[in-house]
DSSP file (Angstrom, degrees, kcal/mol; ACC not computed):
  #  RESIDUE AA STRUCTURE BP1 BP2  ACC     N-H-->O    O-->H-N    N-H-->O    O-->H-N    TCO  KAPPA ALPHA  PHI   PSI    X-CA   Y-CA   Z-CA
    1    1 A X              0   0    0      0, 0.0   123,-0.0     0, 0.0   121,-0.0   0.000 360.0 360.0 360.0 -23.3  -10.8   -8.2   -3.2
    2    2 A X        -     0   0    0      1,-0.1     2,-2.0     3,-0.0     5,-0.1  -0.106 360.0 -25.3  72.9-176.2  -14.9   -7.9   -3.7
    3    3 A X    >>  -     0   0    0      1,-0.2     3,-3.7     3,-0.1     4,-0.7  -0.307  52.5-152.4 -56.7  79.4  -16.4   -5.7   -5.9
    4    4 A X  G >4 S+     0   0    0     -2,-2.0     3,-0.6     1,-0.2    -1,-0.2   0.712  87.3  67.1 -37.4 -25.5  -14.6   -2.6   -6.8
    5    5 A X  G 34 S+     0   0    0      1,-0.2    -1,-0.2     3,-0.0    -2,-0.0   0.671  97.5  47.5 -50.7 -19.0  -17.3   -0.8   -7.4
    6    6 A X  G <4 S+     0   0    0     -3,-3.7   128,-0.8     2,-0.1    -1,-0.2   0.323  89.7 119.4-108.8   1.5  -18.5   -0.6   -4.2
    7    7 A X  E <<  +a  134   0A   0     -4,-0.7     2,-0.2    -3,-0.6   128,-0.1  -0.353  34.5 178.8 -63.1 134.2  -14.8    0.3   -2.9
    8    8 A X  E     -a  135   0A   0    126,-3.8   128,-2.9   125,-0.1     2,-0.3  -0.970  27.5-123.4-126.8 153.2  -14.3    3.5   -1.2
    9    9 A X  E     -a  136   0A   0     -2,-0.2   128,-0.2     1,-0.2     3,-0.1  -0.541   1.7-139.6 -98.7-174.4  -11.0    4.3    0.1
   10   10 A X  S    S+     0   0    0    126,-2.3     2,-0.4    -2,-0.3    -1,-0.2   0.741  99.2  20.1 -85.1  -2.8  -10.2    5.2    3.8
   11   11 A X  S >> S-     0   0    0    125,-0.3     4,-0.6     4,-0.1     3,-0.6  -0.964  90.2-135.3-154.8 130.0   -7.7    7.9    2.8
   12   12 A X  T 34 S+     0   0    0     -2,-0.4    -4,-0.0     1,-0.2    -2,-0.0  -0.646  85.6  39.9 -93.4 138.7   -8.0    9.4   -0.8
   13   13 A X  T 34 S+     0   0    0      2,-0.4    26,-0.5    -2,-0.4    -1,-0.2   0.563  99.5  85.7 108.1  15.4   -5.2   10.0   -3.0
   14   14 A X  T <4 S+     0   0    0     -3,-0.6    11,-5.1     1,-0.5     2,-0.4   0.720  86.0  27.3-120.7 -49.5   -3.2    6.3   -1.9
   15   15 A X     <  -     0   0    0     -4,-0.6    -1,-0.5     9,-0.3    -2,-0.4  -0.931  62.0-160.1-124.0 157.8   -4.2    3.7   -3.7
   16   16 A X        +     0   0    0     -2,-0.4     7,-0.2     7,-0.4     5,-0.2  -0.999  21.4 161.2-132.1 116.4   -6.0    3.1   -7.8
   17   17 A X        +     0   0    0     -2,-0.2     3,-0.3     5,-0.2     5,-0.1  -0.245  44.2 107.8-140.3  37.5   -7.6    0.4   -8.4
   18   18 A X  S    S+     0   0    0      1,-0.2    -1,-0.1     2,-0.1     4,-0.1   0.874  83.4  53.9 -67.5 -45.8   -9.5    2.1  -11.6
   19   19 A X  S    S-     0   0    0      2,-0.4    -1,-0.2    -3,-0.1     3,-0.1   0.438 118.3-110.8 -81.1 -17.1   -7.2   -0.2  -14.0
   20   20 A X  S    S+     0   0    0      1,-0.4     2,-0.3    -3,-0.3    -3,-0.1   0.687  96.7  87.2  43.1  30.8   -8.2   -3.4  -12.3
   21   21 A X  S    S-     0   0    0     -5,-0.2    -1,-0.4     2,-0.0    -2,-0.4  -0.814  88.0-112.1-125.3 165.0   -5.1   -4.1  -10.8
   22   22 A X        +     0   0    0     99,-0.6    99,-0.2    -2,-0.3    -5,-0.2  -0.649  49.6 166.3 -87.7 136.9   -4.4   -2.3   -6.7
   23   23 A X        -     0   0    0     -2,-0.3    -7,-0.4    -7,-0.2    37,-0.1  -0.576  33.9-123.7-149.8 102.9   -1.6    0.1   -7.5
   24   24 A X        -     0   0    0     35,-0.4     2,-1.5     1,-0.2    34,-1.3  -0.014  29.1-112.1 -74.4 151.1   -0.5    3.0   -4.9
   25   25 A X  E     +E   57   0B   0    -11,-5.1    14,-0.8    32,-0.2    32,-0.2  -0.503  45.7 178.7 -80.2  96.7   -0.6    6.4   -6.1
   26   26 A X  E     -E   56   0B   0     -2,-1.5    30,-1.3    30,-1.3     2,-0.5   0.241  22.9-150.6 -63.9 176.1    3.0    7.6   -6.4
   27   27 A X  E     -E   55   0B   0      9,-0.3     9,-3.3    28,-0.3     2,-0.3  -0.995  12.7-151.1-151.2 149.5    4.4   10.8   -7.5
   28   28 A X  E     -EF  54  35B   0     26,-1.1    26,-4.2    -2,-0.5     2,-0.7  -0.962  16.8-133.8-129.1 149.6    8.5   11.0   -9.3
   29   29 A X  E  >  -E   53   0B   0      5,-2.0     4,-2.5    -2,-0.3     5,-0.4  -0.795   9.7-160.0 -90.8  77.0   10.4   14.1   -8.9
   30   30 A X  T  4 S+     0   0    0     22,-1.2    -1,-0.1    -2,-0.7    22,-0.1   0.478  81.2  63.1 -63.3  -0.3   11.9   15.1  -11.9
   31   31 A X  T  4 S+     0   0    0      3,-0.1    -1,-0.1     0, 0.0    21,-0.0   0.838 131.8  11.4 -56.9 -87.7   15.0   17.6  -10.4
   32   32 A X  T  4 S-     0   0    0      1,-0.1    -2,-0.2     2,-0.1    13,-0.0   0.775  97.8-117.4 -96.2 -13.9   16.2   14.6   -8.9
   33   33 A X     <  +     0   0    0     -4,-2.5     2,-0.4     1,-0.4    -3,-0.2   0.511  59.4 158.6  96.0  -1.5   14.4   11.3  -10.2
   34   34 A X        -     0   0    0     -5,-0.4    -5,-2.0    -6,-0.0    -1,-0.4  -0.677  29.5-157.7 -52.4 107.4   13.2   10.9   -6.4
   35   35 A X  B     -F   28   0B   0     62,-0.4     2,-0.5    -2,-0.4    -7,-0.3  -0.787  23.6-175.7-102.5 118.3    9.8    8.4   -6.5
   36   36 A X        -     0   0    0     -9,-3.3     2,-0.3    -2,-0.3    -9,-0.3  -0.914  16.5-119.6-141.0 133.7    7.8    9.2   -3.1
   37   37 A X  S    S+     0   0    0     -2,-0.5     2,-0.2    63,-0.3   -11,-0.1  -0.983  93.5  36.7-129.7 154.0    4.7    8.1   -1.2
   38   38 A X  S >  S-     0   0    0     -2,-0.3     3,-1.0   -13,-0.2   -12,-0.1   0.615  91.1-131.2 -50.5 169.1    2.1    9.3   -0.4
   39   39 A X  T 3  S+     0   0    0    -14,-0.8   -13,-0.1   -26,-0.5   -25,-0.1   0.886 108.7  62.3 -51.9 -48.0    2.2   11.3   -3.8
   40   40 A X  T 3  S+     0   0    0      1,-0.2     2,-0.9   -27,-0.2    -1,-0.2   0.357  80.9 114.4 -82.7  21.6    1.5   14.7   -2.0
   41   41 A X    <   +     0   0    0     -3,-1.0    -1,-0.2    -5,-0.2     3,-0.1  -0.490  28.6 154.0 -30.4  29.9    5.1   13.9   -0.1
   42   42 A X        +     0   0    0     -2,-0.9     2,-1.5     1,-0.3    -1,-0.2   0.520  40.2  80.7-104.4  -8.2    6.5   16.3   -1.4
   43   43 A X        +     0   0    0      1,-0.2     2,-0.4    -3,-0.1     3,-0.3  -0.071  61.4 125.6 -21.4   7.9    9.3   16.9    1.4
   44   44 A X        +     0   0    0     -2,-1.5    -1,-0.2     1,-0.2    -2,-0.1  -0.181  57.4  31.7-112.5  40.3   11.6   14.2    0.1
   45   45 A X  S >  S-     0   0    0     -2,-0.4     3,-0.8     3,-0.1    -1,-0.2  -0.027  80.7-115.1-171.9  71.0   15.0   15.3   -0.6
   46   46 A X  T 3  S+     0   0    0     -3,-0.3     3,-0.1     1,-0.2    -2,-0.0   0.107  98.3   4.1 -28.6 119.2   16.7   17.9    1.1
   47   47 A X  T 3  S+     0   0    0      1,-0.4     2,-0.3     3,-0.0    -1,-0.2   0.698  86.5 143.3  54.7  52.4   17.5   21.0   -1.1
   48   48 A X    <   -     0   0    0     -3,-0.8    -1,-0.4     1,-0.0    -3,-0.1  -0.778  55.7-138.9 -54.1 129.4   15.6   19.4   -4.2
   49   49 A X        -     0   0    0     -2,-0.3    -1,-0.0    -3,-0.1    -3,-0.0   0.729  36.2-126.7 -81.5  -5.8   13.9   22.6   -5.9
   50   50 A X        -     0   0    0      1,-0.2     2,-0.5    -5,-0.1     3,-0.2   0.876  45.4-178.6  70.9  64.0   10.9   19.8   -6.1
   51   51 A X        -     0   0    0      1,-0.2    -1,-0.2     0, 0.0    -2,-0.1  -0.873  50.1  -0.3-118.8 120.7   10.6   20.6  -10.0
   52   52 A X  S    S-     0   0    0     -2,-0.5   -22,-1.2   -23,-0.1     2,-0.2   0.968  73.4-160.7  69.8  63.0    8.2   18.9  -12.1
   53   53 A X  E     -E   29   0B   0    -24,-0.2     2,-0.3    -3,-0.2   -24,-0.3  -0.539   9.6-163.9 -51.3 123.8    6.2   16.5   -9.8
   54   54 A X  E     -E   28   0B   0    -26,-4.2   -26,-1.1    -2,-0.2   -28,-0.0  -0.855  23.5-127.4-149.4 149.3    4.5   14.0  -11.7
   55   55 A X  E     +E   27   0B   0     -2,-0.3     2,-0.3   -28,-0.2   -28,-0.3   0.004  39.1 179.5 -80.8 132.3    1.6   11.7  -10.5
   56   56 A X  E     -E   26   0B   0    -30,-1.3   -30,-1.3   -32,-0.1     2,-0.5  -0.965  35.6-128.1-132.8 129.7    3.0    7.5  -11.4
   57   57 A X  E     -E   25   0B   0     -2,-0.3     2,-0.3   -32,-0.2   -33,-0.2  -0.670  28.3-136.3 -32.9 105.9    1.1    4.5  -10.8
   58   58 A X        -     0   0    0    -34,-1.3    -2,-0.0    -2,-0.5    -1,-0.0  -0.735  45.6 -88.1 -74.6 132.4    4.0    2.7   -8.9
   59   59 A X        -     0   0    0     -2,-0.3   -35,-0.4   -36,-0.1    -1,-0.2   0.224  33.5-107.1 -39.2 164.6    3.6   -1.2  -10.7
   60   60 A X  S    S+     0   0    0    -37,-0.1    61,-2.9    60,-0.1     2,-0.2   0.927  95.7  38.9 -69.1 -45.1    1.3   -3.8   -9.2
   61   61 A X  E     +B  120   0A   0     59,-0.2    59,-0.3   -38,-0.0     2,-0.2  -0.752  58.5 155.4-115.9 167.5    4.3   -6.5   -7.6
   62   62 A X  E     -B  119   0A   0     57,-2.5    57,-0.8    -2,-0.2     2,-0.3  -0.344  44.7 -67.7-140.6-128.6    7.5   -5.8   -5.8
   63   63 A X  E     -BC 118  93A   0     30,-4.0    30,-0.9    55,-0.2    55,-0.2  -0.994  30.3-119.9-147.5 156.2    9.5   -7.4   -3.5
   64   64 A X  E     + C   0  92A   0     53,-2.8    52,-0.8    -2,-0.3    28,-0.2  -0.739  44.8 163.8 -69.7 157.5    9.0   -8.4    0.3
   65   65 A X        +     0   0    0     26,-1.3     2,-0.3     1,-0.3    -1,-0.1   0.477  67.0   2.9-120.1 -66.4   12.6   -6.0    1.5
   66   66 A X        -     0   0    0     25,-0.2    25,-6.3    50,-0.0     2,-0.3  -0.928  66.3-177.2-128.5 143.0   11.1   -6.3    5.5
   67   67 A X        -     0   0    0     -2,-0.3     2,-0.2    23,-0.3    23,-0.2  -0.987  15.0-175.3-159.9-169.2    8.8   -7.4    7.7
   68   68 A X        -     0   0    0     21,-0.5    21,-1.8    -2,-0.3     2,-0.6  -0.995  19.1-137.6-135.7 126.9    7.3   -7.8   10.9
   69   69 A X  B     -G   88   0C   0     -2,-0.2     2,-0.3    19,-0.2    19,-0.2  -0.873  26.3-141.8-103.7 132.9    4.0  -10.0   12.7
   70   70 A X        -     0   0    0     17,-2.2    16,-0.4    -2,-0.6    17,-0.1  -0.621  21.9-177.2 -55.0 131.2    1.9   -8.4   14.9
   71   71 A X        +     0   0    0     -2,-0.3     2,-0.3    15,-0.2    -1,-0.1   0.583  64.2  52.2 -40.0 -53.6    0.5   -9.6   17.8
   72   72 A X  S    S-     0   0    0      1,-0.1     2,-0.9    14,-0.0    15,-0.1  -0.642  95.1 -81.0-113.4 177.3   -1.6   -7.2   19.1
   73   73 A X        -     0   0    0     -2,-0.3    -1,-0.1     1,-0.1    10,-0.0  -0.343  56.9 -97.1 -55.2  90.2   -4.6   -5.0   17.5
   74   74 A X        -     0   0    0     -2,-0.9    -1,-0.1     1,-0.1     2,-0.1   0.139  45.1-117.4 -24.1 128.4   -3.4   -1.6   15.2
   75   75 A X        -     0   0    0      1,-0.1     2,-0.2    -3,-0.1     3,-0.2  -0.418  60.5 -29.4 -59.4 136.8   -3.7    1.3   17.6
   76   76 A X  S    S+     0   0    0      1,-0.2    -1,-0.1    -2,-0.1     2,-0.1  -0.468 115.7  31.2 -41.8 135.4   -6.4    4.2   16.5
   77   77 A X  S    S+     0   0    0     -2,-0.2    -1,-0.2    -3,-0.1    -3,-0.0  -0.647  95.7  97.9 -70.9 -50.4   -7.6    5.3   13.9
   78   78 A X        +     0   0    0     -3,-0.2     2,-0.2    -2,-0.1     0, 0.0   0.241  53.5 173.2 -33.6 108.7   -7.2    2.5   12.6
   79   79 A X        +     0   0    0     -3,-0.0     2,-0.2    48,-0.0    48,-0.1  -0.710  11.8 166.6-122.2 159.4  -10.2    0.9   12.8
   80   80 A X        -     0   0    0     -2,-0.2    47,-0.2     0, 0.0    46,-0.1  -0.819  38.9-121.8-126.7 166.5  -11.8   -3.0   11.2
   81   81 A X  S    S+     0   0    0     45,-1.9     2,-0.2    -2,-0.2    46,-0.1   0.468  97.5  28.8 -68.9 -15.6  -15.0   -4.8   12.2
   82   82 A X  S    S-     0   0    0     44,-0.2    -1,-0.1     1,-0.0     0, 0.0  -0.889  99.3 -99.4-144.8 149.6  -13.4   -8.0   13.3
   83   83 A X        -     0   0    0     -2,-0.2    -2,-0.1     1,-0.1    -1,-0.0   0.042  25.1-162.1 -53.6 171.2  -10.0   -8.1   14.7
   84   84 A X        +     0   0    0     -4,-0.1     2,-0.6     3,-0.0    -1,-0.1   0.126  30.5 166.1-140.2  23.2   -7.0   -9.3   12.2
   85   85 A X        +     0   0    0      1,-0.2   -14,-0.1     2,-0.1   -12,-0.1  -0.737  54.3  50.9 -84.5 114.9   -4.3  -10.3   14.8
   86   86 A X  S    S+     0   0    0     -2,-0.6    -1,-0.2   -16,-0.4   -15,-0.2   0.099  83.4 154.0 -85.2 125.9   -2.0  -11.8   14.0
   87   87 A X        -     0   0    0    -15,-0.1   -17,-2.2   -17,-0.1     2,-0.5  -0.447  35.9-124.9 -90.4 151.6   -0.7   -9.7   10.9
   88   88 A X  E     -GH  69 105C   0     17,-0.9    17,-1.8   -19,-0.2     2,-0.8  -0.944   7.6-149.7-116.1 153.8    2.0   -9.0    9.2
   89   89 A X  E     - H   0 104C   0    -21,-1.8     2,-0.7    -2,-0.5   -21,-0.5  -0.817  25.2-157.3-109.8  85.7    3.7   -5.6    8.4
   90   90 A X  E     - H   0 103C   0     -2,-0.8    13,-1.8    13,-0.7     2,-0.6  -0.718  20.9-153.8-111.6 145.7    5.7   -5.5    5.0
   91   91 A X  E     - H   0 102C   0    -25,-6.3   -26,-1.3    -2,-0.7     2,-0.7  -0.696  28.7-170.0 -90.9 111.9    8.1   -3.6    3.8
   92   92 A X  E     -C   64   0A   0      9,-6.0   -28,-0.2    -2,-0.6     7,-0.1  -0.426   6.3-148.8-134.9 105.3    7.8   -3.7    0.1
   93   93 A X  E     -C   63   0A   0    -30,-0.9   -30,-4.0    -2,-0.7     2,-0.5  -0.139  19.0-161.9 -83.8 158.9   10.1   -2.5   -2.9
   94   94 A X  B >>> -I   99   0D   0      5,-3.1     4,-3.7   -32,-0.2     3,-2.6  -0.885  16.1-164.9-102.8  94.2    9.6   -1.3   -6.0
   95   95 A X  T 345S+     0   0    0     -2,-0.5    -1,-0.1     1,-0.2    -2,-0.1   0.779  86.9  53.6 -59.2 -28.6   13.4   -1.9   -7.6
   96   96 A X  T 345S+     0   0    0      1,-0.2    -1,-0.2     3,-0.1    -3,-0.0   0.365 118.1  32.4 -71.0  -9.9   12.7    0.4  -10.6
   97   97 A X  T <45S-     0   0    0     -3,-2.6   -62,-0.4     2,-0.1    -2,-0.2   0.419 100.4-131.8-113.2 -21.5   11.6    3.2   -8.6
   98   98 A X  T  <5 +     0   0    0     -4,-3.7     2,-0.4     1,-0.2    -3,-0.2   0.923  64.5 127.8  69.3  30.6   13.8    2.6   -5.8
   99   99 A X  B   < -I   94   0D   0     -5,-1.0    -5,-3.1    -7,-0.1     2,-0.4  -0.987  42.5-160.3-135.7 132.9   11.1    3.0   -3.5
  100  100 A X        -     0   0    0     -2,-0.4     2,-0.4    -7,-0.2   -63,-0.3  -0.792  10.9-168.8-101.6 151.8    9.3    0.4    0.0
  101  101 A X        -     0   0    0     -2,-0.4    -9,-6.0   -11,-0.0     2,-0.3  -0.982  12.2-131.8-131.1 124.8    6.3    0.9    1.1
  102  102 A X  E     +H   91   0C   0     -2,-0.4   -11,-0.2   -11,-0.3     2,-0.1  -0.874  37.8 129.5-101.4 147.2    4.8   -0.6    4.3
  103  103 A X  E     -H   90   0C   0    -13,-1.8   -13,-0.7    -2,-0.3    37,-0.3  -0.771  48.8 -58.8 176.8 148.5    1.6   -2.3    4.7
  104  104 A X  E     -H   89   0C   0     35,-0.2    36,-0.4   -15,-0.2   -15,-0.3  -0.026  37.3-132.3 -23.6  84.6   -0.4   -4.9    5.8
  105  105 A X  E     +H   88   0C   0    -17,-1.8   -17,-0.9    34,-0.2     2,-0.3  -0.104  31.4 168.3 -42.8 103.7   -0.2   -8.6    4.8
  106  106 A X        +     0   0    0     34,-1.7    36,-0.2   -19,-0.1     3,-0.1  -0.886  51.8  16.2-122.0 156.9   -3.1  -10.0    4.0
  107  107 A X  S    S+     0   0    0     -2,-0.3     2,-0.3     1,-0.2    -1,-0.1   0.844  92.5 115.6  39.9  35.4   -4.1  -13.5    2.3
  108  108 A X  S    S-     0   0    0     -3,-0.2     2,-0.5    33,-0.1    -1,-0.2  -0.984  79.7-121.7-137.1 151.7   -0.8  -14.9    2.9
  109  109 A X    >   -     0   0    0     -2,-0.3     3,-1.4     1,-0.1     4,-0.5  -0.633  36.1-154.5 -89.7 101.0    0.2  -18.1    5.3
  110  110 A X  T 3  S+     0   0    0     -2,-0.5     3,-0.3     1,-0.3    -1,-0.1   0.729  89.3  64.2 -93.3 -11.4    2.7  -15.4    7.3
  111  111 A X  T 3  S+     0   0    0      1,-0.2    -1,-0.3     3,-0.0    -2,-0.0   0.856  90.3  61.0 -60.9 -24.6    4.7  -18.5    8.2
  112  112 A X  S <  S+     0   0    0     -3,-1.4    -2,-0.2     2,-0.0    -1,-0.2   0.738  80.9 134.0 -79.7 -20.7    5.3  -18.8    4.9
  113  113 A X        +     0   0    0     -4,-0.5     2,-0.1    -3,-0.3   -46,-0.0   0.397  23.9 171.8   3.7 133.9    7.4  -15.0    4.6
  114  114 A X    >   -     0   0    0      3,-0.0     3,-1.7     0, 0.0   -50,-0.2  -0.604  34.9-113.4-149.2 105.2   10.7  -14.8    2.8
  115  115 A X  T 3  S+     0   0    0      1,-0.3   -50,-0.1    -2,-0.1     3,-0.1  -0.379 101.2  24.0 -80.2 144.6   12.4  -12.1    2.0
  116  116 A X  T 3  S+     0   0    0    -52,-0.8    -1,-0.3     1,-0.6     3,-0.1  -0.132  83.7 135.1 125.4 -33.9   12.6  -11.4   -1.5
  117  117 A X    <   -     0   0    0     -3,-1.7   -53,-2.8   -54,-0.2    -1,-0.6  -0.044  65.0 -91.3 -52.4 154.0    9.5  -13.3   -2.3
  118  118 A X  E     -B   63   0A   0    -55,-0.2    25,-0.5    25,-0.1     2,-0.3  -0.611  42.2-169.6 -72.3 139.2    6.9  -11.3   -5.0
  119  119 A X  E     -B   62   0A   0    -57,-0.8   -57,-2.5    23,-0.2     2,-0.2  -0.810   8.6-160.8-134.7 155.6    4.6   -9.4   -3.4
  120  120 A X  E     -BD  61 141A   0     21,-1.2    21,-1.0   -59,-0.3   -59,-0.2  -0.957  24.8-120.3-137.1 128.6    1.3   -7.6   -5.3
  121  121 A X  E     + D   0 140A   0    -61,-2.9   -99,-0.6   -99,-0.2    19,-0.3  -0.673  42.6 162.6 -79.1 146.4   -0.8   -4.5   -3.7
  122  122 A X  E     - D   0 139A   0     17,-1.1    17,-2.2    -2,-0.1     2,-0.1  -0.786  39.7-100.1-146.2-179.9   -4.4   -5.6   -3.3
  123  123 A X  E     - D   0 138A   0     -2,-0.2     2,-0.3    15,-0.2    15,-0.2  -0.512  24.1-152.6 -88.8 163.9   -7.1   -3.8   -1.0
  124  124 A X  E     - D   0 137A   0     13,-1.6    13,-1.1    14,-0.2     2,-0.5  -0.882  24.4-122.1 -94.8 176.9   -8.1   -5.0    2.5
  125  125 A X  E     - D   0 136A   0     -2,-0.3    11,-0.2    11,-0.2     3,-0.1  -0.887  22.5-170.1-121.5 144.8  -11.6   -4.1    3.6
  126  126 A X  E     -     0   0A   0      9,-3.4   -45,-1.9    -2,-0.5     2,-0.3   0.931  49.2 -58.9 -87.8 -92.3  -12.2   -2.2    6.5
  127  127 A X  E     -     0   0A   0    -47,-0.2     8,-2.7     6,-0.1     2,-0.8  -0.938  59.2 -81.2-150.2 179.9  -15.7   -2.0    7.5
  128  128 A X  E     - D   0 134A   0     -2,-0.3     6,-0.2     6,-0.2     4,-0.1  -0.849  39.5-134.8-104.8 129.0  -18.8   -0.8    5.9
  129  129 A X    >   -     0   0    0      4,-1.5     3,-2.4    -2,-0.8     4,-0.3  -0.139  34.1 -91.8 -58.8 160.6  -19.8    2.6    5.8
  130  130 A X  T 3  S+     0   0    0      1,-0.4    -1,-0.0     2,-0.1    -2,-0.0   0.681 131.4  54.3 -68.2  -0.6  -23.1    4.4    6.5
  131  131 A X  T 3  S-     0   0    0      2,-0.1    -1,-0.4     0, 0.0     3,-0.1   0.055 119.2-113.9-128.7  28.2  -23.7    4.0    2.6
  132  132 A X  S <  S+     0   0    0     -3,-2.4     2,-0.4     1,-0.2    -2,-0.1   0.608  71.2 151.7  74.7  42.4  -23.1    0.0    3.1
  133  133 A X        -     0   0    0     -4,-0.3    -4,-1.5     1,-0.0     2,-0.4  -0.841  60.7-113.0 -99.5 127.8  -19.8    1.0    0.8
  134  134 A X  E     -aD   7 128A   0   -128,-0.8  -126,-3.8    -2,-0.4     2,-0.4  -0.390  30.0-148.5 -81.3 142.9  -17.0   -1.4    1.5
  135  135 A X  E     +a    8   0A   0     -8,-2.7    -9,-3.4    -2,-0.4     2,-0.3  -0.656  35.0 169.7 -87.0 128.9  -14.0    1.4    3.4
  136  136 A X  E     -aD   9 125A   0   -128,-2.9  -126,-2.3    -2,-0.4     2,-0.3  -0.894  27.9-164.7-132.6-173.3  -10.6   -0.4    2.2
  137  137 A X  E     - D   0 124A   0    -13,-1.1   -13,-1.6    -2,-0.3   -15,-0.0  -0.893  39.5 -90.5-158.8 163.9   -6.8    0.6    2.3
  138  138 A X  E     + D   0 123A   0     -2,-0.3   -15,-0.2   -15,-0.2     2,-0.2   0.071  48.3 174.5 -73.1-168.4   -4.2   -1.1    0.3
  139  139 A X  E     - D   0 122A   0    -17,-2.2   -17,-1.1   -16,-0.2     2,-0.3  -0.803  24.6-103.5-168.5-170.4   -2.5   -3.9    1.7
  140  140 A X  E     + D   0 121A   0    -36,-0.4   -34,-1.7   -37,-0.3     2,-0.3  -0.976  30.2 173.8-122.7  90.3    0.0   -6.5    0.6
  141  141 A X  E     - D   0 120A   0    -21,-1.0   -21,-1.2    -2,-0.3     2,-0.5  -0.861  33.8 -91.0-109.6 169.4    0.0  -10.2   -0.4
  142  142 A X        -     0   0    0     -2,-0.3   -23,-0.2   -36,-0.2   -33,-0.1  -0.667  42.5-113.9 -56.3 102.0    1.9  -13.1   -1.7
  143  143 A X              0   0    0     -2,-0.5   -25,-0.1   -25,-0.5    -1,-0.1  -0.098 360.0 360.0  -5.6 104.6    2.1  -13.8   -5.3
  144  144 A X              0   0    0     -3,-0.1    -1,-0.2     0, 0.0    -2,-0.0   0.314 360.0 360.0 -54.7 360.0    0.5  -16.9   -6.2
């Protein structure tokens, strides 16, 4: 994961990794008990009156629900410094929130995939920025 200090992320307001553990920044609905990401999602239940947002740390592991491997090179914006093809693409819930997330699999053997398996959010790093700050966005791996 490298130095967290020197983490910026590529899109603010998605992942916290203040705590020392990767965690994406979620938001829960309290009208309906609706968990949504990004947090400023706020669009996520038709005719919810969207009362009493409030910001949750969704937990560190979940479980793999889907995925997918890439072949070819994420389309812009999305940009790295060295290719990462092939990848994988996981779908990954959080059973207590009742919420997946996709995102990139990193630092896992993608033959090894199962669904169901524990999964953890961690960062990958992007490239470096003009202020030699590593750019990351979360990402996905296998539980050890």
């Amino acid at each position: 994961m490298g130095n967290m200090s020197n983490m910026v992320a590529r899109i603010p307001n998605l992942v916290d990794w203040s705590t020392g553990e990767v965690r994406l920044m979620s938001a829960k609905c309290n009208s309906c008990g609706t968990y949504f990401f990004p947090k400023n999602n706020y669009q996520h239940r038709p005719g919810c009156t969207r009362q009493g947002i409030e910001d949750v740390l969704l937990p560190n592991k979940g479980k793999l629900a889907s995925y997918v491997i890439q072949h070819y090179t994420p389309p812009p914006p999305f940009k790295t410094e060295k290719p990462i093809v092939p990848y994988g693409i996981g779908l990954v819930e959080f059973e207590n929130e009742k919420i997946q997330v996709a995102g990139i699999i990193t630092e896992t053997d993608l033959k090894s995939l199962e669904l169901g398996m524990e999964m953890e959010t961690t960062t990958l790093r992007l490239f470096s920025n003009d202020e030699k700050q590593d750019v990351v966005t979360w990402a996905f791996r296998a539980v050890k």
